[in-house]
C-alpha positions as CSV (number, residue, x, y, z in Angstrom):
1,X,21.5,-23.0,-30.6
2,X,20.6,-23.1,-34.1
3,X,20.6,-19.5,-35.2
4,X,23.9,-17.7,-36.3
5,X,26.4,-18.0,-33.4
6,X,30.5,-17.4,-32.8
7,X,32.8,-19.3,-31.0
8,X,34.4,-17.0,-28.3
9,X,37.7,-18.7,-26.9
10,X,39.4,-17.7,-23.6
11,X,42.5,-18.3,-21.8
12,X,41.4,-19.9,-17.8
13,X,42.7,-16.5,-17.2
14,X,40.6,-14.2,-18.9
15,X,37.6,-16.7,-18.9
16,X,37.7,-16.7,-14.5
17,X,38.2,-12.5,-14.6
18,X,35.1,-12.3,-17.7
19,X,32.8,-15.3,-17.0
20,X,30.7,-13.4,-14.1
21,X,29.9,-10.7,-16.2
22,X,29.1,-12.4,-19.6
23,X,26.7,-14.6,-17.6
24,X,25.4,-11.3,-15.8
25,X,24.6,-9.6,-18.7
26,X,24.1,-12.3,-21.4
27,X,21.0,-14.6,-20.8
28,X,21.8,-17.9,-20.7
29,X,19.7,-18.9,-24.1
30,X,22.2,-16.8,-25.8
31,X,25.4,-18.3,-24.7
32,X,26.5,-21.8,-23.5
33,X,29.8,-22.4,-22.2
34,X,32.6,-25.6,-23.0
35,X,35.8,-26.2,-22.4
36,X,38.8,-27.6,-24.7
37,X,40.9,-29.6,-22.6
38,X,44.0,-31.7,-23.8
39,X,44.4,-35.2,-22.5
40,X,47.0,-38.0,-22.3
41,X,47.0,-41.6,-23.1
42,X,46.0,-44.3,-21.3
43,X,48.9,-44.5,-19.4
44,X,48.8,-40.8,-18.2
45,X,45.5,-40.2,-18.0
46,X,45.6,-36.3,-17.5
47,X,43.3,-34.0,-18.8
48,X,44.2,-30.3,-18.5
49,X,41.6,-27.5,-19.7
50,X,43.9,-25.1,-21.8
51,X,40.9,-22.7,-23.0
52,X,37.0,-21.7,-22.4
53,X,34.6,-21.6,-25.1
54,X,31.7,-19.5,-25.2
55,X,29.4,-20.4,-27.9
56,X,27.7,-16.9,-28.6
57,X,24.1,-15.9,-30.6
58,X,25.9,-13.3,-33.2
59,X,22.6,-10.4,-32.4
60,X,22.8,-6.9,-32.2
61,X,22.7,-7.1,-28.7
62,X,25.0,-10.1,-27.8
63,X,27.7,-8.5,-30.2
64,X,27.4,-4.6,-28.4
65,X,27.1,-6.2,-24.7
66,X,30.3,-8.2,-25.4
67,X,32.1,-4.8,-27.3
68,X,31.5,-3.5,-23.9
69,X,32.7,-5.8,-21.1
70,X,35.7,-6.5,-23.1
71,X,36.0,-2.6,-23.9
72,X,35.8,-2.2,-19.8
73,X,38.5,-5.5,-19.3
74,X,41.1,-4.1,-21.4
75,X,40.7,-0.5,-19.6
76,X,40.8,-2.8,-16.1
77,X,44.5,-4.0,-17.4
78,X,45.7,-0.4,-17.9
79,X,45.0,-0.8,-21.6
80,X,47.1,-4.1,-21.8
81,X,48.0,-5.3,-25.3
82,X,45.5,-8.1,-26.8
83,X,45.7,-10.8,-29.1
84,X,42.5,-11.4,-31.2
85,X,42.7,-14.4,-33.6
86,X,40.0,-14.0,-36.0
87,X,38.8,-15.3,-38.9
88,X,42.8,-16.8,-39.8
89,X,44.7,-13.8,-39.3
90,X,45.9,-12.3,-36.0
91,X,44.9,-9.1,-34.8
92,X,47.1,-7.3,-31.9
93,X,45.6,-4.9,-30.4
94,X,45.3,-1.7,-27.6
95,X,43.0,0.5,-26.5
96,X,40.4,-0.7,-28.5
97,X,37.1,1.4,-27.6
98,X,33.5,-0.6,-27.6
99,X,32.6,1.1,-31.4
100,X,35.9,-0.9,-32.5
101,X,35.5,-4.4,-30.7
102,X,31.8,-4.2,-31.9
103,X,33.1,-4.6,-35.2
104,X,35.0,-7.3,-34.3
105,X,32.4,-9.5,-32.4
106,X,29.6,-8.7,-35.5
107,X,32.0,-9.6,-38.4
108,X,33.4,-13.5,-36.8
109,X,32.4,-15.7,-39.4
110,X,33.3,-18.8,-36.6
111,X,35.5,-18.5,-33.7
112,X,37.2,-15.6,-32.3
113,X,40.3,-16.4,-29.4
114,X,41.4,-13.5,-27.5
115,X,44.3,-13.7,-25.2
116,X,46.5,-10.9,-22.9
117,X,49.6,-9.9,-24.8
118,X,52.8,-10.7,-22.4
């Protein structure tokens, strides 16, 4: 992608609850998908995916179609407390509405990790 575009990270969690829907309602020259995955040495070679990346076209309509499946995920948790890293500072959040998160997805400069709050 070479316009403007954000780094979305996800937790395996939220990316296997999300992924169906952002690749419903996103087109798929808007988004690809990669995964960050820690591995061992040569010894113990393990490799263990610890997050999901979408890499995102920061539009009008990426940014408000985003704002509103996560607006809908949260309300699926019984308005469960987020984590949003943006940006270098940490942002945690509830019952954000899709106006709010919006905001959010328009304004990342680079990458954006959100995470469920234990």
């Amino acid at each position: 992608m070479t316009k403007s575009v954000f780094i979305l990270n996800l937790s395996k969690e939220a990316f296997s609850e999300l992924r169906p829907y952002i690749e419903e309602a996103i087109s798929a020259d808007c988004r690809t998908i990669m995964t960050k995955a820690r591995t061992g040495d040569s010894v113990n070679t393990v490799s263990v995916i610890t997050a999901y990346l979408f890499e995102l076209l920061q539009n009008k309509e990426v940014c408000y179609t985003m704002a509103a499946i996560f607006a809908a995920w949260v309300r699926s948790k019984n308005n469960k407390s987020i984590t949003i890293k943006k940006d270098g500072y940490t942002i945690e959040a509830k019952n954000l509405n899709e106006k709010q998160l919006y905001k959010i997805f328009s304004e990342t400069k680079t990458e954006l990790k959100i995470e469920e709050k234990d």
